[in-house]
Structures are given as structure tokens and as C-alpha cells.
C-alpha positions, 0 to 999 in steps of 0.5 A, a space after each residue: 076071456 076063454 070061449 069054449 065049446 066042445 074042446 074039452 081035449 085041448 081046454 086044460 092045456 089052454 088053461 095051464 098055459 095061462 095059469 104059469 104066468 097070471 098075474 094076481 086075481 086082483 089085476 086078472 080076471 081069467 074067465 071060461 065062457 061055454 056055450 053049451 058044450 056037450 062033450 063033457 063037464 066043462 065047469 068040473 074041468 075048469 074046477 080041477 084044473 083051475 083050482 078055483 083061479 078061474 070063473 066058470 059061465 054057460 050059456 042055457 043054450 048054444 048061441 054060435 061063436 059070434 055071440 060067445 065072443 060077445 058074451 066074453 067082451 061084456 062079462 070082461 072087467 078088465 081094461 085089456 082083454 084077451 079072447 083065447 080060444 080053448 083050444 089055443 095056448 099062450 107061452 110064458 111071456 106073453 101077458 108080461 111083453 103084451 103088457 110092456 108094448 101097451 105102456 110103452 106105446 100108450 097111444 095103440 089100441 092093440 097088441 100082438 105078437 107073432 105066433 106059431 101053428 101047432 096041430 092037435 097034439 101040440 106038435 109045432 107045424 110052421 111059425 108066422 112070418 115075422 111083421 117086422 124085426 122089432 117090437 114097435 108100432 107097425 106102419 102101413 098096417 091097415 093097407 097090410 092086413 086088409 089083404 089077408 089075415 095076419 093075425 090069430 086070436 090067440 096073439 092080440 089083446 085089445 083095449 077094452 075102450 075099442 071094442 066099445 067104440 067099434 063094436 063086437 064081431 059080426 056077420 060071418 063065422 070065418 072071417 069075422 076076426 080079419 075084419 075086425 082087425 081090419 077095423 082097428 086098423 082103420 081107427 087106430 096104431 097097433 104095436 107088435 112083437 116079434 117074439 113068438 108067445 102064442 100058438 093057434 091050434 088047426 084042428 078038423 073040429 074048429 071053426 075053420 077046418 069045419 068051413 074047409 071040410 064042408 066048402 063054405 070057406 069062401 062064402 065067409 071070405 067073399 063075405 069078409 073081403 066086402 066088408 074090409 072094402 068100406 074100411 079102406 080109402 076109396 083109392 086103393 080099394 079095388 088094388 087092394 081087393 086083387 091082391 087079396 083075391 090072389 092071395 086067397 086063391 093061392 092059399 086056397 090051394 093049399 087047403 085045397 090039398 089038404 082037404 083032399 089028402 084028409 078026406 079024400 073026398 074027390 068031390 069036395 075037393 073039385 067043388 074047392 077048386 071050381 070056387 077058387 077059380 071064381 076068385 083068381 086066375 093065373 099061370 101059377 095057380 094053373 099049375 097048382 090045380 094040374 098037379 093037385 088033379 093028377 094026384 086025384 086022377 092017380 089016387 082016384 082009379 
């Protein structure tokens, strides 16, 4: 299941790289779900490049990313779902050794695999660390994820029964794909690969670089971080929720410096910083705000 809007630069590569390795119409549904893109015809696109292998479906109006994931979940026929954005891509193999670990380990209730990051001309930026040497079920993994998000859309397929059980995503924009894995976690075992069979795109037009550039970011994350709480045993929570937060302010350095070197809005940049702070503090991230403000004070006059 494909949600889309206004990516139609990116959509045909996420489609062809499905279309190599799809199995037959019969064992795979492939399906565009629009909300409403405006900056092109999305379901002549999906015609050209889908050669009538892929359905089409538009929403009459735009109902958010939240409610476009919903749409996909309900229209999915399949017993295995996979939400690939239409601006991320998968590699040959992925539906192949996806599918492996679900027979193999028959009692998980997803899937994964590790991942890499590319930029919007699809050149590779870095690759997800590694979660563990073999494909298997992974341990501890609830007391892992809960402290950042470790996983892309574009990787995990889920049991059609879970979503289900558990219910759709909710309540933030960014985020709401942490606590839903978070969620899982809690109910169920998940299996991963190492290998690398998928890639998330970071782009200025997504979701999250939208959150970075106008400094909701951390609205959605201490939105998300409250909601992972009720998820964990009540003995951990508060050891947990400090690892995050210093997690999260450390990597929010990092996007502190990349807003700054993208828009060079000394503003915005500062108001990231000034939130950042309200989350965590110590000697090294003092560090990183220093050379981050000398960079501004030298760039700035």
C-alpha cells in the first residue's frame, strides 16, 4: 500500500522498485492511495508506470497523513501489509526475505529490515546501525525502541490481524510511526534482517523535514514520548523517558545544524536550540550548541 501526496518526483522510482520483485496479482495487491495531490496527475503516473499492475485511489479531498495510512490499512486485502511512502524505495529482496522471516518465525507480528538513507536524488547518505548480526527475533526489543525510533516505514510489513488488534495511527504527525512500533512491541515479537532491502528518503517537502523547518518537531516528540510511557512497565518508565530525552536532544543538534546550514534562518535556528534545551542538558551538548552559535556568530555579521 502506497500513500501519496505531492511526490510525484520521487513516486515512479517507488514504484518500479516494487514492481522488479512483485510477486503475482494474485499473492499481491500493489495500491496508490492519493490524498489529493495537486502537483500532477497522479493516477496517469500510476497508468504509465504501472502498466495496469497497480490500482489507483484518491481521496475527494485532503485528509492528513494519518487518515491516508487508514485509508491504506482498510482498502489492503492482503494478510501482510507493507505502507511504502511514495517517496521511499525498497531493494530487490526485500518482499522475498520479508516474507522468509515471517514463516520462519510464524509467531511475530512484524517485520523488518535494516535500512539506508538517501537524499532526493537518491544518492546514499549513511545506513542504520545494525540491531543485531542475524536475522532472528530480536530481544529487549520494547525497552529499545521505546527510547527512539529505530525503524522507517519503508522497512516493517505487519500482520494485517495487529493492526486490527491495536488499532491505527494516531494522534501526531511526527512521531506516530514510533509509538506505533512501540505498540507492537509491547503485544508482540518481531523479527529482523540485517540486510540492508530498503531506503528512507529526507527530503524538505516530508513530513519530518516540514516538522524541522517550521520548529514543531518537538511538540510531536514530547507528544510521542508521553504516549510510548503508558506502553512500558511502570518500573522503568522514568529511566527509560531519560535516555530518550538525551537521545533526542543530542540528535536534535544534529537537525539543529542542518536547519541552520539549509535555511540559514538564525531564528529558527535559535528557537530549535532554545527547545532542545527544555529537554535535556549536559557538558556535551553544551558543547555542540557552542560551536553551532559560533558558526551563526561568524556567518551572521
Amino acid at each position: 500500500m502506497i500513500p501519496v501526496y505531492n511526490c510525484s518526483q520521487f513516486l515512479p522510482e517507488t514504484l518500479e522498485s516494487v514492481l522488479i520483485q512483485a510477486m503475482a496479482e494474485a499473492e499481491m495487491q500493489i495500491e496508490v492511495v492519493d490524498d489529493a495531490s495537486t502537483d500532477t496527475d497522479v493516477e496517469a503516473l500510476v497508468r504509465r508506470v504501472g502498466k495496469g499492475r497497480i490500482s489507483y485511489f484518491r481521496q475527494t479531498q485532503n485528509v492528513g497523513s494519518l487518515r491516508n495510512f487508514e485509508t491504506c490499512i482498510n482498502r489492503s486485502r492482503g494478510h501482510l501489509i507493507h505502507l511504502l511512502h511514495g517517496d521511499d524505495r525498497v531493494r530487490p529482496g526485500f518482499y522475498k526475505e520479508l516474507d522468509q522471516l515471517f514463516q520462519q518465525y510464524p509467531e511475530v507480528a512484524a517485520a523488518f529490515c535494516r535500512f539506508g538513507y538517501m537524499n532526493e536524488n537518491s544518492q546514499n547518505l549513511f545506513n542504520h546501525p545494525i540491531e543485531a548480526p542475524e536475522p532472528g527475533v530480536l530481544s529487549d526489543w520494547l525497552l529499545k525502541i521505546s527510547q527512539n525510533n529505530r525503524i522507517q516505514y519503508a522497512a516493517i510489513a505487519v500482520k494485517r490481524e495487529v493492526y486490527e488488534q491495536l488499532g491505527c495511527f494516531y494522534g501526531i504527525t511526527y512521531g506516530e510511526d514510533w509509538e506505533m512500533w512501540v505498540r507492537i512491541a509491547r503485544h508482540y515479537l518481531i523479527a529482523y534482517t540485517p540486510h540492508i532491502l530498503a531506503d528512507y528518503r529526507r527530503h524538505s517537502n516530508s513530513i519530518s523535514g516540514n516538522k524541522h523547518a517550521y520548529g514543531e518537531y518537538f511538540l510531536d516528540l514530547e507528544l510521542a514520548m508521553s504516549y510510548i510511557q503508558q506502553h512500558l512497565p511502570s518500573q522503568q518508565r522514568q529511566e527509560l523517558l531519560k535516555k530518550s530525552r538525551k537521545y533526542h536532544s543530542h540528535h536534535g543538534m544534529y537537525i539543529a545544524d542542518e536547519v541552520w546550514h539549509t535555511a540559514h534562518n538564525r531564528k529558527m535556528t535559535l528557537s530549535f536550540i532554545k527547545q532542545l534545551l527544555h529537554m535535556h542538558k549536559d557538558y556535551k551538548l553544551y558543547g555542540k550548541i557552542a560551536k553551532l552559535l559560533l558558526k551563526i556568530a561568524i556567518n551572521y555579521h
